[in-house]
C-alpha positions as CSV (number, residue, x, y, z in Angstrom):
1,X,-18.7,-10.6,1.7
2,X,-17.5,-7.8,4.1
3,X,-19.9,-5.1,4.7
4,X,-18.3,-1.6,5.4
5,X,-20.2,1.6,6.1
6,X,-18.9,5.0,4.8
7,X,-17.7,6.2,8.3
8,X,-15.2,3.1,8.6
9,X,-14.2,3.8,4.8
10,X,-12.8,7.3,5.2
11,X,-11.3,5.9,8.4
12,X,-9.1,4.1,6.7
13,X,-8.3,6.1,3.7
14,X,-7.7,8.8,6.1
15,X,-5.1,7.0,8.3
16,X,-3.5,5.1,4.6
17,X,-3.0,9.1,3.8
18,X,-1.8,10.1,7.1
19,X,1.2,7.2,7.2
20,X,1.9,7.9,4.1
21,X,4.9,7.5,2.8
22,X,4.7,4.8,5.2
23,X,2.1,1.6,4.4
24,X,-0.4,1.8,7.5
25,X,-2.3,-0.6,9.0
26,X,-5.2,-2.1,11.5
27,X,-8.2,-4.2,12.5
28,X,-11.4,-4.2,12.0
29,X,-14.0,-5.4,14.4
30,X,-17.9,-6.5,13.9
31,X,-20.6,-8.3,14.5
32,X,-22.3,-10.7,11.9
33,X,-21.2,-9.5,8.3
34,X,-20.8,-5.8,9.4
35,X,-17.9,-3.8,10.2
36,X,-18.5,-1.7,13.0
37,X,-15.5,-0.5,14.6
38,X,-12.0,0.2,13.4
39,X,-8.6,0.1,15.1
40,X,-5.5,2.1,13.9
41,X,-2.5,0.2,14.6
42,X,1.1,1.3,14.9
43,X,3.4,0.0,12.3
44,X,6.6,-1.2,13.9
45,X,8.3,-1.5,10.0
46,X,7.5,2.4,9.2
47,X,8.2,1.3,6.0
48,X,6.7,1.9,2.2
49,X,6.3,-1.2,1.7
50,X,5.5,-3.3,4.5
51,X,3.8,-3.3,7.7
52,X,4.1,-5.3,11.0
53,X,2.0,-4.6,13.9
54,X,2.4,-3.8,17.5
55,X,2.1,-6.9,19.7
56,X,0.7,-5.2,22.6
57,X,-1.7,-2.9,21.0
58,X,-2.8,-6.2,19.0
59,X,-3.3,-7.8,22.8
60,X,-5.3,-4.5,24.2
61,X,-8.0,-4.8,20.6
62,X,-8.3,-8.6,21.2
63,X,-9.2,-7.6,24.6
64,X,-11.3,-4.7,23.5
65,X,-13.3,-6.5,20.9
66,X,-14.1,-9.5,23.7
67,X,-15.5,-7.1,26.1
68,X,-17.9,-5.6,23.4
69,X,-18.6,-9.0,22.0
70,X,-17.4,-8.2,18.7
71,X,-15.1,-10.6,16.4
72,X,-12.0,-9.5,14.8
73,X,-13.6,-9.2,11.1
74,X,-10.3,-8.1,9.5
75,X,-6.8,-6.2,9.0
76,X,-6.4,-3.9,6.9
77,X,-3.1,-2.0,5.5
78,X,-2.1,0.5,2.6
79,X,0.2,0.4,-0.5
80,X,1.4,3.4,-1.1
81,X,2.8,2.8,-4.6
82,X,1.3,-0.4,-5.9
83,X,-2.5,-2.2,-6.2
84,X,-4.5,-3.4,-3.9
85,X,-3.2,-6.6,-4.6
86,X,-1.5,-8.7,-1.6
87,X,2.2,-9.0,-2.0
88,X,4.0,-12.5,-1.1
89,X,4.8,-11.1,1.8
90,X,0.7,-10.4,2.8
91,X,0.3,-13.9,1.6
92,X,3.3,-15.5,3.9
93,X,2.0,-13.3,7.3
94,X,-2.2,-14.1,6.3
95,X,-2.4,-15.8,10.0
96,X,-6.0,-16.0,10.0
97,X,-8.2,-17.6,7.1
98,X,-11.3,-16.9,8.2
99,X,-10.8,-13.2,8.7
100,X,-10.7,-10.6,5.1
101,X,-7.6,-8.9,3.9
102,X,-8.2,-5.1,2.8
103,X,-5.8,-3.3,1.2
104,X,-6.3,0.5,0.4
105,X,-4.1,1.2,-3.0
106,X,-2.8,4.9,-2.6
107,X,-1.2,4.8,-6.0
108,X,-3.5,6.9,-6.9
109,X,-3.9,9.8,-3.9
110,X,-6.7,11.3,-6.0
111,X,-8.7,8.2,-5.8
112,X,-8.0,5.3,-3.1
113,X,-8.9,1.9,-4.1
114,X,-9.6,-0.5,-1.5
115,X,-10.0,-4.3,-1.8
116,X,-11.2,-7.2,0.1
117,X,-9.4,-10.8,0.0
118,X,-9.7,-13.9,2.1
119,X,-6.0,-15.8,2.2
120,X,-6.2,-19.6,2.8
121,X,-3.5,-22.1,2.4
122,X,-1.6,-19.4,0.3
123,X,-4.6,-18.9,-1.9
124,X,-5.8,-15.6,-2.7
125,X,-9.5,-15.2,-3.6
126,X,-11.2,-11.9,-3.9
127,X,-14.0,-10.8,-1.8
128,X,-16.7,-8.6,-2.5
129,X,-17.6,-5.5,-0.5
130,X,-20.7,-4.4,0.4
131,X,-21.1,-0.1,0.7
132,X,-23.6,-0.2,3.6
């Protein structure tokens, strides 16, 4: 379970919108089960429908998290046209398995979804969110 307060929610509907029609993307960094910070990340693709990070910036968060003694808790990114599903090529790039996949679904603007998934050995399982 991945607990996400309200603040970090519109966070990252709010940046999903504002890359739009572009996927966006980020980390998410906490302490214990709890999201407390959030990291908006520069997508190198600037594509619909895939993302790919900035090395450095990804260098400067690990850095960042360390010196506030938080853990990387996850990565998010948008789909701007489909579910919030992850797409073979989420699957193939899911480095980390101990860390939660979110995925804001934009395909409705009206009324973003966003889901949680932890991706093991090519495995998808579905992780519940806690609205804290």
């Amino acid at each position: 379970m991945i607990e996400l307060t309200k603040d970090i929610v519109e966070q990252m509907i709010g940046h999903s919108k504002s890359e739009c029609p572009n996927e966006a993307c980020g980390i998410l960094g906490g302490k214990g089960s709890k999201v407390l910070t959030i990291f908006k990340m520069t997508n190198t693709d600037k594509s619909p429908s895939s993302f790919f990070m900035d090395p450095k910036e990804q260098l400067k968060v690990m850095k960042e998290l360390r010196k506030e003694d938080m853990e990387m808790f996850g990565i998010y990114h948008s789909h701007v046209a489909s579910k919030a599903y992850p797409s073979q090529r989420d699957i193939a790039l899911a480095f980390y398995p101990d860390i939660s996949y979110l995925i804001v679904s934009l395909s409705d603007m009206d009324n973003p979804i966003i889901c949680s998934y932890k991706i093991r050995d090519n495995k998808i399982e579905e992780e519940k969110i806690s609205y804290v």
